[in-house]
N, C-alpha and C positions, 0 to 999 in steps of 0.2 A: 308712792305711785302704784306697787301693787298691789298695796291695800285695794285700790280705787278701781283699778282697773276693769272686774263688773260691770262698771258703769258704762263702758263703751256698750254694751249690751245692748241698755236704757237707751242710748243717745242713735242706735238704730242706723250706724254709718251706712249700708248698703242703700238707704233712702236718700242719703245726704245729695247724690249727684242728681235730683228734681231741682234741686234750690240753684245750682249752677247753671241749669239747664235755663229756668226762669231768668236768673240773671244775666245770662248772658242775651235773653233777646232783650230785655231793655236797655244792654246796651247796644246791642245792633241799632234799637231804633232810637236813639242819643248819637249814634257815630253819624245816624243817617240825615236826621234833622239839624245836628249843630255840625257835623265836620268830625270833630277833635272832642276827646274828654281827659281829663285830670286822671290819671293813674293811681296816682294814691287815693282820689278817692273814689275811684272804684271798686280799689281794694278795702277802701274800708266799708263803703256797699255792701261787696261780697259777704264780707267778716259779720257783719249786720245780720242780713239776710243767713248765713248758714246759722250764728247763735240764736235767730228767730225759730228753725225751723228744730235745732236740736232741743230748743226748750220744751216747744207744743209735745216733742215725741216726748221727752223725760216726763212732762205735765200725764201728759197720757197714761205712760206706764206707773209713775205712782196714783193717780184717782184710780183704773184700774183694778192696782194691790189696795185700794183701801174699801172700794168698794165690794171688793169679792167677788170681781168680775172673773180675775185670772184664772181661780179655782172653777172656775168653770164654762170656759172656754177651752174648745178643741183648735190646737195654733196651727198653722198654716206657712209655706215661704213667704207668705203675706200679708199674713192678718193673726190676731190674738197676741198680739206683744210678744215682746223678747223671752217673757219667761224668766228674766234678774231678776227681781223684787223675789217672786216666790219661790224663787231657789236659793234667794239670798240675804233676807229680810233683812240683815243688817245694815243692808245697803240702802233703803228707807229713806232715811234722815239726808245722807250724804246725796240721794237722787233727787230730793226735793229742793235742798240748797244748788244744786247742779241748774235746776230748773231754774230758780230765781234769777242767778249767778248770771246764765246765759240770756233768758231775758233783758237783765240791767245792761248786760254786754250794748243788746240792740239798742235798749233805750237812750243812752249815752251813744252812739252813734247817730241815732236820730236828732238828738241835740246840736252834737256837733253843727246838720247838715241844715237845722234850724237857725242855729246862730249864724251858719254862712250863708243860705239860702232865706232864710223869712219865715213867718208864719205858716206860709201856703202847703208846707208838708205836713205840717201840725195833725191834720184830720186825719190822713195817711195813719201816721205814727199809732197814736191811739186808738184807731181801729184796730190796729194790729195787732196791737198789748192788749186790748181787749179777748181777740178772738184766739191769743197764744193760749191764755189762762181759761177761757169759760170753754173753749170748745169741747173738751169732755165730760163736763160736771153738769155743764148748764144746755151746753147749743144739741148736743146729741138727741135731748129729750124733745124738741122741736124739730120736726121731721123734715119743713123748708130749710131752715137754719143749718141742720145736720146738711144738707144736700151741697147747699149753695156758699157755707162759711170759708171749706179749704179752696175749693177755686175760685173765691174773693180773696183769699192770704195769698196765695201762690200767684193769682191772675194781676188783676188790675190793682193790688196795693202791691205786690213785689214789683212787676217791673212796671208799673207806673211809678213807683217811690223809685227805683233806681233811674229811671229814668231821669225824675227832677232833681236828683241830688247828683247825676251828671248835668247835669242842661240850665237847672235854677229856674223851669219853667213844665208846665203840663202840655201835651200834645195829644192832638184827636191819635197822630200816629202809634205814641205809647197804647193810649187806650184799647184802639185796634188791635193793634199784639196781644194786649192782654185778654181778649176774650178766647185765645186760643188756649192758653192753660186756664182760663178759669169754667171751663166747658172739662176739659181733660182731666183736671185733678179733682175738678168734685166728683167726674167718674171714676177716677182714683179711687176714692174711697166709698162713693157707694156700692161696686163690686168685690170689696173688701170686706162690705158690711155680711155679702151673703151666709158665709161659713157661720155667720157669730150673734144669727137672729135668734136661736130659742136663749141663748145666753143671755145675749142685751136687753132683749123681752124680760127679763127676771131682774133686771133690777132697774125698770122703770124707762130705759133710751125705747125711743118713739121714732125710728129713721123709718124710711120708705117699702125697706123690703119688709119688717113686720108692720105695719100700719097698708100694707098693699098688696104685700105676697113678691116672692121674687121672680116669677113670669112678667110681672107688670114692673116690676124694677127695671126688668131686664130693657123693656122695650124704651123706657126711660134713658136707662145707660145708651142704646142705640141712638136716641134721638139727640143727646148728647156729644157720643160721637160726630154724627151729620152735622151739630150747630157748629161745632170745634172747626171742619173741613169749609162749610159754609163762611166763617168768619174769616177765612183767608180770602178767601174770592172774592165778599164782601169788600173787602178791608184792599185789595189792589183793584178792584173794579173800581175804588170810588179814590184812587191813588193816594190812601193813606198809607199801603204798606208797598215796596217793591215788588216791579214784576216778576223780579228775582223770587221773592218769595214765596213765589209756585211750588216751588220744590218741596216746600210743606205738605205736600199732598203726597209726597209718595209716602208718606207712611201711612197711607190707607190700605197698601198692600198688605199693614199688618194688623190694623185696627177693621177689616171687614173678617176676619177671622177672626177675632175675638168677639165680634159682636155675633156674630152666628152663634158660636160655640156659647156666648153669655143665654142669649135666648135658648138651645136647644136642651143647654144642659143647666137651666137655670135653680133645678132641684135638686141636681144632684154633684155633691160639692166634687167629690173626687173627679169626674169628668169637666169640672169646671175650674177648675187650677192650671191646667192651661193656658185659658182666656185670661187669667188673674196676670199670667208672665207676661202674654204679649200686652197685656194692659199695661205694665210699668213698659212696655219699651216706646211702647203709640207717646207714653208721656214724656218722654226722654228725647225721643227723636225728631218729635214735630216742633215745640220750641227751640231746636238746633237748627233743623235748616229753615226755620224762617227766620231764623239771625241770620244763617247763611247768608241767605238771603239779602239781606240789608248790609250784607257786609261787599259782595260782591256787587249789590245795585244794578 
């Protein structure tokens, strides 16, 4: 075990509370649509859902070290990977198996929820294994794809698949939720991307801020935020989500200072790590209380 131990590096724990964040508003919106859900399998949801999201990070940090990314990337508290692999290259082999390992985790979870529930998650599933593996080798270089692939994993394929593997059915109301992190976590990482453009320019990724410049990212990121805040209003104006769920909105008190500070200091990275922090907490906070939300009704 402490052979291995590096590997926590790779696996990028301080990110891991998004995935719970996500999960827990599909199941707010399963508590809220059926009543009651199964405990064990929510935990095994959870269990799911966290080995999805530690595989992507491990996937990530080894293409990364294989492409020679890491060597030349300037890291950040929130971007340019861990730093394992090329401090530690022996670790390599044992992060790549790490990757597969917790993939099969999810895959076999999905199964499970397949052979209890049907077919109908099947698409879910396999999007997902899809976009665990290609997101950094293949989707990066596609500048939509890069934008829109982690808040389709985080959004509408996490907690609409927790959703149905509580419930054994899909809901407009799942749905609804889910446009709130998948607005949020592609902003996630397209402000992520800013620090690491001359970088990823050099070995071929095609995202937004080098194919547009990151002034024009930025205002991208902004309009993104706004969809994120608009999707809750949407989503109880047209009573898919609780009026409880308003409360979603107060973390705009923290997500309109990031988006200032994204636009003002969009060139210049060191004034712009700020916006990078309250970025992860707008992601953290807003899928919380709009379970809240659903939880109090």
């Amino acid at each position: 075990m402490i052979k291995y131990k590096p590997l926590l590096g790779a696996i990028r724990l301080p990110f891991l509370p998004l995935t719970l964040s996500c999960v827990l508003l599909g199941l707010g919106a399963a508590v809220w649509t059926s009543g009651h859900v199964n405990a064990f399998h929510f935990v095994l949801a959870l269990a799911g859902a966290i080995c999805a999201h530690i595989s992507v990070n491990v996937f990530n940090e080894y293409f990364d070290f294989k492409s020679g990314l890491d060597a030349r990337t300037q890291r950040t508290p929130f971007s340019g990977g861990s730093g394992t692999l090329p401090n530690q290259a022996e670790m390599v082999r044992p992060a790549l198996a790490l990757a597969w390992g917790t993939m099969g985790v999810t895959a076999l979870c999905g199964l499970y929820f397949i052979i209890l529930r049907g077919l109908a998650i099947l698409p879910l599933g396999i999007l997902g294994l899809v976009i665990i593996y290609a997101y950094t080798p293949w989707m990066t270089r596609n500048y939509f794809l890069c934008l829109v692939a982690p808040g389709l994993g985080f959004g509408p394929l996490m907690v609409m698949g927790v959703n149905f593997a509580l419930t054994g059915a899909y809901s407009w109301t799942a749905l609804a939720a889910s446009m709130v992190p998948f607005f949020l976590v592609s902003n996630l990482l397209l402000l992520n991307q800013f620090p690491d453009v001359e970088a990823d320019c050099s070995i071929g990724r095609r995202h937004i801020p080098i194919l547009f410049g990151r002034r024009t990212a930025s205002l991208i990121y902004n309009l993104f935020l706004l969809l994120a805040y608009l999707a809750i209003i949407l989503g109880v104006s047209a009573r898919l989500l609780p009026v409880a769920g308003l409360i979603g909105l107060l973390s705009a008190a923290v997500a309109i200072p990031a988006g200032l500070r994204a636009f003002r200091h969009a060139d210049h990275i060191p004034q712009l790590l700020p916006a990078m922090g309250l970025n992860v907490l707008v992601n953290l906070l807003t899928p919380i209380l709009v379970g809240i939300g659903f939880i109090t009704k």
